[in-house]
C-alpha positions as CSV (number, residue, x, y, z in Angstrom):
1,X,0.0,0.0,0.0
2,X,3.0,2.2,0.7
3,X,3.7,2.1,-3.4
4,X,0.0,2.6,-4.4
5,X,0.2,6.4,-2.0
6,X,3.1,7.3,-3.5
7,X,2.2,6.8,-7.1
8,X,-1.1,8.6,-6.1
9,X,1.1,11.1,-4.5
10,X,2.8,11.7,-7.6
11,X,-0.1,11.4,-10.0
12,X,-0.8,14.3,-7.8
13,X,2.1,16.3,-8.3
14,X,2.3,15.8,-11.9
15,X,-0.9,17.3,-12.5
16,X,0.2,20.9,-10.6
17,X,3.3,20.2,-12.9
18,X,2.2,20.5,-15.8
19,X,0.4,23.7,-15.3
20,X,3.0,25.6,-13.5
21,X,2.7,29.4,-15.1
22,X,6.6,29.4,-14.5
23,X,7.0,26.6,-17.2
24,X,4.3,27.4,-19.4
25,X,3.7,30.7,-19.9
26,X,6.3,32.4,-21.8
27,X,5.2,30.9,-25.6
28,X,2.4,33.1,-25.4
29,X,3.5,36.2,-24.6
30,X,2.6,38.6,-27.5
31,X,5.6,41.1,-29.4
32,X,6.2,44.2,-27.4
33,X,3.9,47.1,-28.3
34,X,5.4,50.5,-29.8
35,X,3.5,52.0,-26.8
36,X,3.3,51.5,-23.0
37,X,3.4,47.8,-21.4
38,X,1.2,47.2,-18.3
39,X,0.8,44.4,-16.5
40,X,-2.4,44.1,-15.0
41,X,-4.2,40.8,-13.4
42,X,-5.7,38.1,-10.4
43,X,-6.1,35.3,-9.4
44,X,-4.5,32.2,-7.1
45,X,-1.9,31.7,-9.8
46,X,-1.5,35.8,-10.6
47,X,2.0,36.0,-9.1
48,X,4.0,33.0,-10.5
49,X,2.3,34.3,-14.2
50,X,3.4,37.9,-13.6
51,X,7.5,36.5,-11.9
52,X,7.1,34.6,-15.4
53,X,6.1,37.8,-17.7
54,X,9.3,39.7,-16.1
55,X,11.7,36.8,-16.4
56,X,11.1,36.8,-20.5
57,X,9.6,40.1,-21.5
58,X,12.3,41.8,-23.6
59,X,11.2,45.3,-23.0
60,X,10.1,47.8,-20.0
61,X,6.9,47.4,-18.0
62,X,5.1,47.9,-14.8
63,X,1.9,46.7,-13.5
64,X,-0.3,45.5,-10.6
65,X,-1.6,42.1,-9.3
66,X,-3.8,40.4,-6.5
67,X,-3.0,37.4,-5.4
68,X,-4.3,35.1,-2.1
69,X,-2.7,35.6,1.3
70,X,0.3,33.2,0.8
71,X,0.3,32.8,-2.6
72,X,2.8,35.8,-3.6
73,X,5.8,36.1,-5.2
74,X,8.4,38.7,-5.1
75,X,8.8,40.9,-8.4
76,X,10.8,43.6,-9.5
77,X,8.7,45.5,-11.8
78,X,4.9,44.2,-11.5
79,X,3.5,45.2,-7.8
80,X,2.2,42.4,-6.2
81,X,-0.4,42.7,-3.6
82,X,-2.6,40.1,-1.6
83,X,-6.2,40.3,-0.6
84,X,-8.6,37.6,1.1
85,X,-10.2,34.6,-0.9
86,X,-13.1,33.5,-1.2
87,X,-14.9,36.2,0.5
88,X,-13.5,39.6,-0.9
89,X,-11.9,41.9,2.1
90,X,-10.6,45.8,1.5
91,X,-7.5,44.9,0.1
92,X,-8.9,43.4,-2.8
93,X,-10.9,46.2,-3.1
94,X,-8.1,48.6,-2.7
95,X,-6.2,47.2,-5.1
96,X,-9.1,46.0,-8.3
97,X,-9.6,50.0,-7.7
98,X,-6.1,50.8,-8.9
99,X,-5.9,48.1,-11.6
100,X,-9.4,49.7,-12.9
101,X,-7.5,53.1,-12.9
102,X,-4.2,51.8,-14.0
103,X,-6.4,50.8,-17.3
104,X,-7.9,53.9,-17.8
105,X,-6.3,56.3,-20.1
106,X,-4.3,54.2,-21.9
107,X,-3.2,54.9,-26.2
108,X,-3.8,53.1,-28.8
109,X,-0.5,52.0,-29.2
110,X,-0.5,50.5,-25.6
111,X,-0.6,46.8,-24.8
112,X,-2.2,45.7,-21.5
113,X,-1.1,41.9,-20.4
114,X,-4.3,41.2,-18.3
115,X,-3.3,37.6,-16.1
116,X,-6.4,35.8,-15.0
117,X,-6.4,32.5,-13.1
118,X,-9.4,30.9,-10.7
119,X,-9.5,33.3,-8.0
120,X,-9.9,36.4,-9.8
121,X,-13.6,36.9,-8.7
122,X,-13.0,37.4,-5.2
123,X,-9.6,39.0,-5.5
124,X,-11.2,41.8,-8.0
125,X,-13.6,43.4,-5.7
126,X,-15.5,46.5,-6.5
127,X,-19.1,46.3,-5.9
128,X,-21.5,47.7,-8.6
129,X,-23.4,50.8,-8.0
130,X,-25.5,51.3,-4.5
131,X,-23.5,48.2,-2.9
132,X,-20.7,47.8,-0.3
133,X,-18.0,45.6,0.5
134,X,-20.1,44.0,3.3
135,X,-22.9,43.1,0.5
136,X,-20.5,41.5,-1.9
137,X,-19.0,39.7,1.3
138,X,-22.4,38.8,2.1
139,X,-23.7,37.4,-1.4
140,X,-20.0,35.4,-1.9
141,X,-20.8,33.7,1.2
142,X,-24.2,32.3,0.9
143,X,-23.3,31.5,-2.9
144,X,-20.2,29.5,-1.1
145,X,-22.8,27.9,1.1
146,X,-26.0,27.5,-1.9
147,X,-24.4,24.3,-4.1
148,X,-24.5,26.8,-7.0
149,X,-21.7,25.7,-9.3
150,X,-19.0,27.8,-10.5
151,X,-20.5,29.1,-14.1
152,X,-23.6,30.6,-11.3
153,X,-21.2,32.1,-9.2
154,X,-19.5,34.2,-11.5
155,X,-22.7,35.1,-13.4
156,X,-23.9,36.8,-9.9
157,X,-20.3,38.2,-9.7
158,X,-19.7,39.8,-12.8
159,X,-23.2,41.5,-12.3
160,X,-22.5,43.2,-8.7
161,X,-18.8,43.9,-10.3
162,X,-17.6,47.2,-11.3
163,X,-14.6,45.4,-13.2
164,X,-16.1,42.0,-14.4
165,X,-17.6,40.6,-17.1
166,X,-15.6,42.6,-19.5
167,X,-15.9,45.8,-17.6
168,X,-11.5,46.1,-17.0
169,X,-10.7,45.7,-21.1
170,X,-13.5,48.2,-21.9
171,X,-11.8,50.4,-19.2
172,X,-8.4,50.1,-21.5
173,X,-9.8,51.0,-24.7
174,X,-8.1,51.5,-26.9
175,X,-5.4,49.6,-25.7
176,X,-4.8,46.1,-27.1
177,X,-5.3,44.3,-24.4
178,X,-3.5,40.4,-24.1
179,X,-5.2,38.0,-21.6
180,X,-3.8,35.2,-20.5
181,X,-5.3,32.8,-18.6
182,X,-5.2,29.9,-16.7
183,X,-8.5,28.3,-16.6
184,X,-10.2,27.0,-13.1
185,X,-13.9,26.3,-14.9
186,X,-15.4,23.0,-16.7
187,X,-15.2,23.6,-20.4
188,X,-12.7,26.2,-20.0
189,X,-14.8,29.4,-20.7
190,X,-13.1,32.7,-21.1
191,X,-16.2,34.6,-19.8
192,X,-16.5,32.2,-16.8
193,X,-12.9,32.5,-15.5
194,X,-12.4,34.5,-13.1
195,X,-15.6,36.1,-13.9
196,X,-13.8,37.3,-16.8
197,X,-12.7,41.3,-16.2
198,X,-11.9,41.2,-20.0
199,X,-14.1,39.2,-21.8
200,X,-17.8,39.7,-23.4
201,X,-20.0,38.3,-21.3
202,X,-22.9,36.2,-23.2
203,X,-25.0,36.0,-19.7
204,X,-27.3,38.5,-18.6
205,X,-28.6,40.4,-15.4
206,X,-31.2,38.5,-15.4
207,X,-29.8,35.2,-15.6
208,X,-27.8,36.4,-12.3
209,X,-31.5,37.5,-11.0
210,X,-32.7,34.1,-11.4
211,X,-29.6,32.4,-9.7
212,X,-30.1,34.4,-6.7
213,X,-33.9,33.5,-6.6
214,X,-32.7,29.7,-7.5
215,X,-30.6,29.4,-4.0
216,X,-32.6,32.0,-2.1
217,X,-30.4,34.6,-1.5
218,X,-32.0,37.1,-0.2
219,X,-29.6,40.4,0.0
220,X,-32.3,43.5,-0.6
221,X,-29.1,45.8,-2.2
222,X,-28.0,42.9,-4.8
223,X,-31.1,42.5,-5.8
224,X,-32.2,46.0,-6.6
225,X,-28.9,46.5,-8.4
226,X,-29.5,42.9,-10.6
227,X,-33.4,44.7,-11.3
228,X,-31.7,47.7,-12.8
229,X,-29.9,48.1,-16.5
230,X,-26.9,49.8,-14.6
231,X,-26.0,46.2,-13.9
232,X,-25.4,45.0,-17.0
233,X,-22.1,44.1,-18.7
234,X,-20.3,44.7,-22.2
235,X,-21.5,42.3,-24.6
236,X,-19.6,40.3,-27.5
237,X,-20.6,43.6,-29.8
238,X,-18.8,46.4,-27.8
239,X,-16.8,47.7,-29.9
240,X,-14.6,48.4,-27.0
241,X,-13.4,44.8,-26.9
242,X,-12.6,44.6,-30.6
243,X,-9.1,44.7,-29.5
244,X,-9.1,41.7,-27.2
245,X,-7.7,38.5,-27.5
246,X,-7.5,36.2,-25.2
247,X,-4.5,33.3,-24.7
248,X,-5.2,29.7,-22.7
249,X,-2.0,28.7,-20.9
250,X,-3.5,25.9,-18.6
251,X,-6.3,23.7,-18.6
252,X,-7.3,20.7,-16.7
253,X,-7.4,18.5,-19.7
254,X,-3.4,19.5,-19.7
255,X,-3.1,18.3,-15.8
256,X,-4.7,15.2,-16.7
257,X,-3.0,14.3,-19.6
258,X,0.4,14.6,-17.4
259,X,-1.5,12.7,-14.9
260,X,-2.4,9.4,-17.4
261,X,1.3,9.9,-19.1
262,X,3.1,9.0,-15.8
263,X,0.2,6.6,-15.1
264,X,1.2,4.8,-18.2
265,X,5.2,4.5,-17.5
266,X,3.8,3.3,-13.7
267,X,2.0,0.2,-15.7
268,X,-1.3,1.5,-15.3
269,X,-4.3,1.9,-17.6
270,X,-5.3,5.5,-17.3
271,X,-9.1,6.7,-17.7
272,X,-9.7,10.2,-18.3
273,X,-13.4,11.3,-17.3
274,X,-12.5,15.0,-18.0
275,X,-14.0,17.7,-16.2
276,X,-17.3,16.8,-13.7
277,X,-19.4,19.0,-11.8
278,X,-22.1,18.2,-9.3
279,X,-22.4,17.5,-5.8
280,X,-19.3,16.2,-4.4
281,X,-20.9,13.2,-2.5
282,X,-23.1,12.2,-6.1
283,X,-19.8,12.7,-8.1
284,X,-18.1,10.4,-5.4
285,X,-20.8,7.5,-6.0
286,X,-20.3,7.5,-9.8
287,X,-16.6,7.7,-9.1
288,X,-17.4,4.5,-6.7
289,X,-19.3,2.7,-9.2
290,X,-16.8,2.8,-12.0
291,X,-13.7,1.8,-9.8
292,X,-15.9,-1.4,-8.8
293,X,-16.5,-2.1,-12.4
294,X,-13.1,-1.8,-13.3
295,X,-12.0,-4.3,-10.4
296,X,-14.9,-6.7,-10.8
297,X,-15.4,-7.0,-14.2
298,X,-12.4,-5.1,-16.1
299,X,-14.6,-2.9,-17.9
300,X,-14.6,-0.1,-19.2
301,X,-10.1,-1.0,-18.7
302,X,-8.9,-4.1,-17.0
303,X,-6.6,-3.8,-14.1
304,X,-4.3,-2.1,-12.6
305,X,-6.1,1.1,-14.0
306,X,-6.6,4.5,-13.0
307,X,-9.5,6.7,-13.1
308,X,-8.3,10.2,-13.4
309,X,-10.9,13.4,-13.6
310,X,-10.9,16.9,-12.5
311,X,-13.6,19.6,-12.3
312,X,-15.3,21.6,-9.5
313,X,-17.7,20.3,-7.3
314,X,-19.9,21.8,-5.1
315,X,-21.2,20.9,-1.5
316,X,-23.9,22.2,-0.2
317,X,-23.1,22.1,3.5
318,X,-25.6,21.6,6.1
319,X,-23.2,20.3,9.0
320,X,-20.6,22.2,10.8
321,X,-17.2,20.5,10.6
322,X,-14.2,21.1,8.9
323,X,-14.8,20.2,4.8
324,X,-13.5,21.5,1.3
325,X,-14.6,19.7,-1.8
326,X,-11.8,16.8,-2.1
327,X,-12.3,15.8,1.2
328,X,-15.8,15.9,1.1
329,X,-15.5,14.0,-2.0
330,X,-13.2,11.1,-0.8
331,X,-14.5,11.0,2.8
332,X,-18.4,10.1,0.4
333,X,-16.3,7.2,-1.5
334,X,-15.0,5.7,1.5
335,X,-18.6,5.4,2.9
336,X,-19.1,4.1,-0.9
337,X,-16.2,1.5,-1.5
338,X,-16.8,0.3,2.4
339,X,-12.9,-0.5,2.1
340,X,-12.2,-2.5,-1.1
341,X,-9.3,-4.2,-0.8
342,X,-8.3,-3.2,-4.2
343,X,-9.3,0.6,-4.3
344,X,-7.3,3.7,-3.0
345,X,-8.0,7.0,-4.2
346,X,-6.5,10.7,-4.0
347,X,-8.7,14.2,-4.6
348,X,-7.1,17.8,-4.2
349,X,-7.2,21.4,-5.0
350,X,-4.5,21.8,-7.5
351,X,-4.3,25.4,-6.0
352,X,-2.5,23.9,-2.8
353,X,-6.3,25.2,-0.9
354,X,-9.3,22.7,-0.9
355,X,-11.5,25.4,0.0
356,X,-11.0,27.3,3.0
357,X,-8.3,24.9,4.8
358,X,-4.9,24.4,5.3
359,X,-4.5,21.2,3.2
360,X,-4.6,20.5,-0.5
361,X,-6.5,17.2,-0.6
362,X,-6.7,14.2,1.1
363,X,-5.5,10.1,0.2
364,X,-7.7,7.4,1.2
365,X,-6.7,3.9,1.3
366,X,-8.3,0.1,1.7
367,X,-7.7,0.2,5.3
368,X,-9.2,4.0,5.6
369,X,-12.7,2.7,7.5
370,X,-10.7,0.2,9.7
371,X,-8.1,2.7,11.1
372,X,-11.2,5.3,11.5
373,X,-13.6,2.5,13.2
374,X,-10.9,2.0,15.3
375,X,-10.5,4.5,16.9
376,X,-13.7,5.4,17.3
377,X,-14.2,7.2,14.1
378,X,-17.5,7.7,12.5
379,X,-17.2,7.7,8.6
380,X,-20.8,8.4,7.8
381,X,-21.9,10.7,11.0
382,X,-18.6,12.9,9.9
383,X,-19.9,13.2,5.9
384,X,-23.4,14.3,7.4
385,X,-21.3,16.7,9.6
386,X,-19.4,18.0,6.3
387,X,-16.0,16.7,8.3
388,X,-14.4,15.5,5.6
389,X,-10.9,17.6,6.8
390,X,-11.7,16.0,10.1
391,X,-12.1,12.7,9.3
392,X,-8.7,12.4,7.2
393,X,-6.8,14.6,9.7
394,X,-7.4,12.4,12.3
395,X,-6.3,9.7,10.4
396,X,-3.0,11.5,9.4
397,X,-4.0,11.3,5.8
398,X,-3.8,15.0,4.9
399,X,-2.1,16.3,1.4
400,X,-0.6,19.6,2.5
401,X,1.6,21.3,0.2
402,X,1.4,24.5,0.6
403,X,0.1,27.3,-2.1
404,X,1.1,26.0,-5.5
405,X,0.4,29.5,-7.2
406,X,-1.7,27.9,-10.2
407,X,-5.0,26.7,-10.1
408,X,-7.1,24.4,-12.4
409,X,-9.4,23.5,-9.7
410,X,-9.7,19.2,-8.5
411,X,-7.4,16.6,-9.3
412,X,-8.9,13.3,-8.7
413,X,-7.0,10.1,-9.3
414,X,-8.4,6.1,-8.3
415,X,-6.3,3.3,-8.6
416,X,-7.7,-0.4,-8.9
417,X,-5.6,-3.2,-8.5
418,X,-6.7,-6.4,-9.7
């Protein structure tokens, strides 16, 4: 068993790997501009991408981004600040004030390098019209709590933002403005990541009005602002974005290809699921039923396979323990696998964060329920307490590596013996 964690271990690491903005991102940095270069951007992974701009851009330039406590970098030229994630604090406010003003004014022969990663929605926090800090603060946390998936969130966002949804590259017109982005979303949407500051957005106010009725959040300021035109954002016919373009650096699908590579030089069959949304504990069953398929029957791959997807779940939490999504997510299969002998499984936040805590992720292994029952461990009483970060921490089972500073969302990775 001591093999099967370390190649899940590893399978783990690969993934982060392969979507390090350090090693990726200098191929698709555009030709310096006859004008001005500024660096603008946010997001978990917004630090690494700007230390990687400065080590290979040929020419001057100066900037501004927001990052998550922890997750900085030092630079020379592009300012780096950090602000609170996933509820928006002043500092994020602060500074998405001075990258909105940074934009403004800028020449037609400027370039703007706009660096997005998953993150950017809380990190860029100025409230629309007739809110405050404390309303977006109060909406980010009941969406948190909701189960509304990531493609919801950031619809409400980019609504109650004065610098989403397209809202920073109009700001720079007419500047060209460059983004480059590292993508945290299922399907790997421009106008979804990181509520995408400068990108048309194709979704509405009202569609945002409708999400808040969905999961019955009931802030009296957000919804008068979602009721009103002033909340609407540029469209894919502003002419004011004619001069965008945006650049994908790192995907999931890039993660798990690395993932299944070093799978296949470990002997093992890899299959890729691709990105999955959902409940975390409903994902966790299908995940459950496939790994028994595979070990039972060999089908859809005989083994030694395994099963590699990544995605965003959601939980919608009802307990009060200590959670995040992978844990929640592995703590559900346990209950579901009931400790086959020939299943072990990994789940984490490829950001170095599942959710609020101080882990990435979490292993679980064929003797998981044992050790837990015990010592006295309840397995299901902690998933209906949402202690997912409990329940592994207890067992010293804990991924921790710190902040990666990228971020393509959940890794997942089960591995069937025969």
């Amino acid at each position: 068993m001591t093999d099967d964690r370390d190649i899940l271990r590893r399978l783990f690491e690969a993934a982060i790997g392969a979507v390090d903005p350090l090693k990726i991102l200098a191929p698709h940095l555009p030709p310096p501009p006859k004008g001005r270069t500024i660096v603008l951007g946010a997001g978990k992974a917004a630090a690494a991408m700007a230390k990687a701009v400065e080590d290979h851009w040929p020419g001057p330039l100066s900037g501004l981004v927001v990052t998550r406590y922890g997750h900085g970098l030092p630079c020379q030229r592009i300012e780096v600040v950090e602000a609170s994630h996933p509820v928006p604090d002043a500092a994020g406010q602060q500074a998405a004030r001075r990258i909105l003003a940074m934009a403004e004014g800028l020449r037609e022969d400027d370039l703007v390098l706009c660096l997005i990663s998953g993150g950017a929605s809380a990190l860029l926090a100025i409230p629309g019209e007739g809110l405050t800090l404390a309303d977006k603060q109060a909406v980010n946390k009941a969406l948190l709590k909701s189960g509304a998936n990531i493609g919801e969130m950031n619809c409400v966002r980019k609504h109650l933002s004065a610098i989403k949804g397209g809202r920073l590259a109009a700001a720079a017109h007419p500047a060209k403005v460059v983004s480059l982005l590292i993508s945290d979303v299922p399907g790997d949407d421009p106008s979804v990541i990181g509520s995408g500051p400068t990108v048309a957005d194709p979704s509405t106010r009202l569609d945002a009005l409708a999400i808040m009725h969905k999961h019955g959040i009931d802030n009296a300021a957000a919804l008068r602002l979602l009721s009103s035109p002033a909340s609407e954002t540029p469209k894919p016919d502003d002419p004011r974005l004619a001069r965008c373009e945006t650049r994908m650096l790192g995907t999931m699908q890039a993660a798990l290809q690395a993932a299944a590579e070093l799978a296949r030089k470990e002997g093992l069959t890899p299959i890729v699921l691709g990105d999955l949304e959902g409940e975390a504990r409903d994902v966790a069953l299908v995940h459950a039923g496939i790994a028994r398929q595979v070990a039972r029957f060999g089908q859809p791959m005989p083994a030694p396979a395994v099963i590699l997807s990544g995605g965003e779940t959601t939980v919608t939490v009802r307990g009060q323990g200590r959670g995040g999504r992978n844990a929640e997510f592995l703590l559900a299969l346990a209950v579901a696998l009931d400790g086959h002998p020939d299943i072990s499984a990994v789940a984490g936040d490829t950001d170095g964060i599942d959710g609020t805590e101080d882990n990435a992720g979490a292993l679980l292994t064929p003797d998981s329920l044992p050790r837990a029952a015990a010592n006295g461990i309840n397995a299901k009483a902690m998933l209906a307490n949402n202690d997912g970060y409990g329940f592994f921490s207890q067992l010293g089972d804990l991924i921790v590596t710190g902040p990666t500073r990228t971020n393509v969302n959940d890794f997942r990775a089960i591995l069937v013996r025969s």
